[in-house]
C-alpha positions as CSV (number, residue, x, y, z in Angstrom):
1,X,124.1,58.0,102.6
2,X,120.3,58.4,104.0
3,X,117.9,58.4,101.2
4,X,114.8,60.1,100.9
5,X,111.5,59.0,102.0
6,X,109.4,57.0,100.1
7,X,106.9,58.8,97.7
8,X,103.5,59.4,98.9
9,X,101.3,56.9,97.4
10,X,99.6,59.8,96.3
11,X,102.4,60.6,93.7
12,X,103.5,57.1,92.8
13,X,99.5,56.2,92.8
14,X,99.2,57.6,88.5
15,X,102.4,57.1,87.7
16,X,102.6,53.3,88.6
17,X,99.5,52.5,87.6
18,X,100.1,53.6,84.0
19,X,103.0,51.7,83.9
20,X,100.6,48.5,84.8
21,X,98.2,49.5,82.2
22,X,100.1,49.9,79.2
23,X,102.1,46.3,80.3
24,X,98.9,44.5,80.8
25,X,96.9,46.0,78.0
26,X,93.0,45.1,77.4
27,X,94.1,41.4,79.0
28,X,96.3,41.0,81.3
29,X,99.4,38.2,81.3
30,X,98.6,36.1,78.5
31,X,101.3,33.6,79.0
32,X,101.1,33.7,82.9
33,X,97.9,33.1,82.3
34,X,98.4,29.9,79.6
35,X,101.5,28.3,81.8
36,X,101.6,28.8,85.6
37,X,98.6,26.8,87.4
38,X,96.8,28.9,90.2
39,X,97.8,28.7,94.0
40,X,101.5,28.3,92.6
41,X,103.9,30.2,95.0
42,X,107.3,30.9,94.5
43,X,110.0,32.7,96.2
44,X,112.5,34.7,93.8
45,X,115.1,37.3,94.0
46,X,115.7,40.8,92.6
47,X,119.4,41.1,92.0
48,X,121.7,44.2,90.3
49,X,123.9,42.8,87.5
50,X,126.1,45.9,87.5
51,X,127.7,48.1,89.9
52,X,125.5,51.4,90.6
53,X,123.3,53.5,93.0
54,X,120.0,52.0,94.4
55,X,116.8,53.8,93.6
56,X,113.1,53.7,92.6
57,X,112.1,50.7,95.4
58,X,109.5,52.9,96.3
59,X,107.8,52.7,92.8
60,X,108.5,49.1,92.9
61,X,106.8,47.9,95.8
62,X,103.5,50.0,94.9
63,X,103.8,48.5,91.7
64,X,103.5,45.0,93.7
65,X,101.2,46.3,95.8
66,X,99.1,47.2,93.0
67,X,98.9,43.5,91.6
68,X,98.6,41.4,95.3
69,X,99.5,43.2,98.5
70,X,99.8,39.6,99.7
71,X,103.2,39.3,98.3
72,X,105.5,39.5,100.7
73,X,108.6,42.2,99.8
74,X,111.6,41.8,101.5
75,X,113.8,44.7,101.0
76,X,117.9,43.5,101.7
77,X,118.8,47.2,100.5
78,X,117.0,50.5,100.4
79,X,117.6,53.0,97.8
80,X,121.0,55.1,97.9
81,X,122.7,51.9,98.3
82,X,126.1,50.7,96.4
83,X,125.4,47.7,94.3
84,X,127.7,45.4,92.9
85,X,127.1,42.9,90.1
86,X,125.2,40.2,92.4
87,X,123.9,42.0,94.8
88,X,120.6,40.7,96.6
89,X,118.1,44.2,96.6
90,X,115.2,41.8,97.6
91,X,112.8,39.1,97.8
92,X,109.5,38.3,97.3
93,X,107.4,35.2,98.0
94,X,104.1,34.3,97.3
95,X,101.4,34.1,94.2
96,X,104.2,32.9,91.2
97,X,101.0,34.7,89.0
98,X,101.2,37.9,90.9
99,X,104.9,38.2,90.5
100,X,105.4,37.4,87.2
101,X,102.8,39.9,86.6
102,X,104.9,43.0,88.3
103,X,108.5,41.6,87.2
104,X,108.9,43.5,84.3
105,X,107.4,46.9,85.6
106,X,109.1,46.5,89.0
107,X,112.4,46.2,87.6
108,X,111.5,48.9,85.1
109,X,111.1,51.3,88.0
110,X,114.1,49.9,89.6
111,X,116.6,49.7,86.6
112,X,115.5,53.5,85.0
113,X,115.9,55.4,88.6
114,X,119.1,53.1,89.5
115,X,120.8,54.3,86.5
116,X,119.7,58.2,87.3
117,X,121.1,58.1,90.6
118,X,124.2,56.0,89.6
119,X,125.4,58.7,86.9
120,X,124.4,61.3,89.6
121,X,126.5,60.0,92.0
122,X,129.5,60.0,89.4
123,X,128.6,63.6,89.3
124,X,129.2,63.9,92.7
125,X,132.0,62.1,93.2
126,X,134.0,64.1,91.1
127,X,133.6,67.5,92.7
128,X,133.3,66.0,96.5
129,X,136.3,68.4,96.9
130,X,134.4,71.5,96.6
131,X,131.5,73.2,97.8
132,X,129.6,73.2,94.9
133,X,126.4,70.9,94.4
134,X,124.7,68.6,91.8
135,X,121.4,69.8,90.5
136,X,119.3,68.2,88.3
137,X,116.6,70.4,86.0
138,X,113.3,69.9,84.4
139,X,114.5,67.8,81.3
140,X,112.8,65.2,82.7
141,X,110.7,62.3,81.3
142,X,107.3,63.2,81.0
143,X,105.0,62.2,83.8
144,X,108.2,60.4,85.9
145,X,109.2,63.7,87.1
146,X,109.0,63.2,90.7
147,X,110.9,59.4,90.5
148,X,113.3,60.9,89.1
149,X,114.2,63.4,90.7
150,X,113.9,61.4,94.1
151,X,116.5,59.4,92.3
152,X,118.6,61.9,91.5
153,X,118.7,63.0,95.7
154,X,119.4,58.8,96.1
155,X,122.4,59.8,93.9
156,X,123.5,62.5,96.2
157,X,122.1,65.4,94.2
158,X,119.2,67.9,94.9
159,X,117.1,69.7,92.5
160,X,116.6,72.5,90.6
161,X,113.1,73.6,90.3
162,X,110.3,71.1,90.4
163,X,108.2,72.6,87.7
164,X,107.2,76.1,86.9
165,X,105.2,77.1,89.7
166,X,107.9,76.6,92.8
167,X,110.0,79.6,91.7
168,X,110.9,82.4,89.3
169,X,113.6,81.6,86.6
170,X,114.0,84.5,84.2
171,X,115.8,83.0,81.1
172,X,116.8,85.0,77.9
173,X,113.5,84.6,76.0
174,X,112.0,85.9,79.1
175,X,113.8,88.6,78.7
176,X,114.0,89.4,75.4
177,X,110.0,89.2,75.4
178,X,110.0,91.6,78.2
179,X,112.4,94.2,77.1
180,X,115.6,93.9,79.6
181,X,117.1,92.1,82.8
182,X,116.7,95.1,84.8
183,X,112.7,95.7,83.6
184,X,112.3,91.7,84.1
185,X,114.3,91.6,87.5
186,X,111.9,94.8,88.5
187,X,108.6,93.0,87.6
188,X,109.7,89.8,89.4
189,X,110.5,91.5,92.5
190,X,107.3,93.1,92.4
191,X,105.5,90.1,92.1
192,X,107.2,87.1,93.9
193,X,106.5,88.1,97.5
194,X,108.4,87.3,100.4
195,X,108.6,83.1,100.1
196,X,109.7,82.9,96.0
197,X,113.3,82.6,95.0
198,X,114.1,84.6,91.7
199,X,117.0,83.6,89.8
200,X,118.4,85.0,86.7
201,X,120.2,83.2,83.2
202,X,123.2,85.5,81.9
203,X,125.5,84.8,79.5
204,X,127.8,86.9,79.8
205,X,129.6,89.8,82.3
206,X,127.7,93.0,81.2
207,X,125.0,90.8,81.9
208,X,125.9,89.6,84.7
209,X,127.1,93.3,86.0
210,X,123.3,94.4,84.8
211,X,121.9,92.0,86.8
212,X,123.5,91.8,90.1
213,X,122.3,95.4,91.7
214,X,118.6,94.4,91.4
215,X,119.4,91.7,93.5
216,X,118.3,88.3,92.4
217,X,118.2,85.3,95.0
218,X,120.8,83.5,92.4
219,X,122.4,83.8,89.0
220,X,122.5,81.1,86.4
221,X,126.1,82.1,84.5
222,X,125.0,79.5,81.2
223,X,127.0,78.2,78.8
224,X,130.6,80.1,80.1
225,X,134.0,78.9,79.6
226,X,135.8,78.4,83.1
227,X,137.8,81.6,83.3
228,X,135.0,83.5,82.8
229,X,133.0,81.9,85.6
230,X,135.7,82.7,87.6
231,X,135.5,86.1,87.2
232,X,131.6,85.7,87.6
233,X,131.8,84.3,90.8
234,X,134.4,86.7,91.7
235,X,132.2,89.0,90.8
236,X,128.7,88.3,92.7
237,X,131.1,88.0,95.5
238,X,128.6,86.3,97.7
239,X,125.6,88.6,97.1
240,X,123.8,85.8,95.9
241,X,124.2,82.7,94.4
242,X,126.2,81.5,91.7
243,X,124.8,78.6,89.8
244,X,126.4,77.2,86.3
245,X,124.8,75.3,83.4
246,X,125.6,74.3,80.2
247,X,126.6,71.4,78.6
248,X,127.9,70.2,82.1
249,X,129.6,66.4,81.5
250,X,131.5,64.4,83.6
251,X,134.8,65.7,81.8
252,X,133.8,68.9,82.4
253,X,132.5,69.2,86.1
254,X,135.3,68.8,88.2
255,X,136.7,72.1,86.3
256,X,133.4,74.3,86.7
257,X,133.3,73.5,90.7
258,X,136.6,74.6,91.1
259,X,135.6,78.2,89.9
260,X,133.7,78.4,92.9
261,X,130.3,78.2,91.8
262,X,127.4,76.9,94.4
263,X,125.4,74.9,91.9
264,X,126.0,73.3,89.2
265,X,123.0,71.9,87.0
266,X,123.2,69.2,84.9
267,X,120.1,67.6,82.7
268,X,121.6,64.7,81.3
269,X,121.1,63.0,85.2
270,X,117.9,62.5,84.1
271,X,117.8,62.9,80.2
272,X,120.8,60.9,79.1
273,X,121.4,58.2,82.3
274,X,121.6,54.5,81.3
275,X,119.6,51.8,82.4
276,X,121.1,49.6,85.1
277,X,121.0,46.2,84.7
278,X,118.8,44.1,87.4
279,X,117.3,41.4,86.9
280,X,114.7,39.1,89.0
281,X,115.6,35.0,89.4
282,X,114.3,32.1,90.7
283,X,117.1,29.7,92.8
């Protein structure tokens, strides 16, 4: 697959560095500091110990770059790549300080957003039949929001919104505080302007039914059983799009694409994914 682009440093710049700070505290590497004699250079080797997806290199090198751009980084495989237990992902050469420094933070970065896009691209293997795609939500770690969702398009997927301000979501508190779908799809309209998507949470037909006349960019059918999304989809009938979430698990998914859905969301790609195991060595 072609990944993404790298993160601006402007992005990775405060996340990375915080990641630096609370690792090297008020002073710095104590035992690099007590055991490894300045001017010592070393070459060593960041390695995957279990099968998965590549991702969060990008986060890695600037957290190198932050400790001694004079390390040299040589990437053997960019993120979106498989990985098998041994495989080589780089190496790096220079001040032994400098990298013992970044180890644990690099492969921090590395092993969090590797396991994200690995369970993503489970996700997508399983409905690679259909037409429907992976999205991930805003249950996101706070502050790593944009790694992980980069991870989650290294996995295959694509996102949901970014954060409030990039579209308008009307969920059921919305529009329980606001009276109705059709006052709340009226008011959106009203204010979005030409550029913002509005989509729409139902739960169930009538909804649904209420809904689809004021013409929302998307529907989000939430928490229904297969037959009934069925029926959903049948009924938006291309008029917009259909989008479910839910409870979505890898059990699950294969079933909801096959209703014929266009998105389906899924927030345990980045709330629930497990670390993947890498690890950096010396030869």
């Amino acid at each position: 697959m072609i990944a993404p682009p790298a993160l601006p440093d402007l992005l990775l710049d405060p996340i990375v560095r915080l990641a630096l700070s609370e690792d090297l505290g008020r002073a710095g590497d104590l035992t690099t500091d007590a055991t490894i004699a300045p001017g010592t250079r070393i070459e060593a080797h960041i390695a995957a110990r279990k099968p998965g997806r590549l991702a969060g290199m990008d986060a890695a090198a600037y957290a190198l770059k932050l400790i001694d751009a004079s390390v040299e980084l040589d990437q053997h495989l960019g993120d979106g790549a498989e990985l098998s237990p041994g495989s080589k992902i780089a190496t790096l050469s220079g001040s032994a300080r400098s990298i013992l420094m970044a180890e644990r933070t690099m492969l921090n970065f590395i092993g969090r957003l590797s396991g994200v896009a690995t369970l993503t691209a489970r996700f997508v293997a399983e409905i690679a039949h259909t037409n429907a795609t992976i999205v991930c939500t805003r249950k996101t770690t706070p502050g790593h929001r944009a790694v992980e969702k980069r991870a989650v398009r290294c996995g295959g997927g694509t996102s949901h919104r970014y954060g409030l301000d990039d579209a308008i979501l009307i969920k059921d508190n919305h529009i329980a505080a606001c009276g109705s779908i059709t006052e709340a799809l009226k008011r959106a309209h009203a204010y979005a302007g030409h550029l913002r998507m509005i989509e729409i949470e139902v739960d169930n037909l009538d909804q649904l039914e209420e809904a689809l006349p004021l013409k929302p960019h998307a529907v989000l059918l939430d928490n229904m059983d297969n037959e009934t999304l069925r029926r959903a989809v049948s009924m938006i009938d291309g008029v917009c799009k259909a989008e479910a979430s839910g409870g979505v698990n890898l059990d699950t998914v294969k079933g909801i694409a096959e209703t014929g859905v266009d998105y389906i969301s899924v927030g345990a790609l980045t709330h629930s994914a497990s670390n993947l195991d890498v690890g950096l060595d010396l030869p």
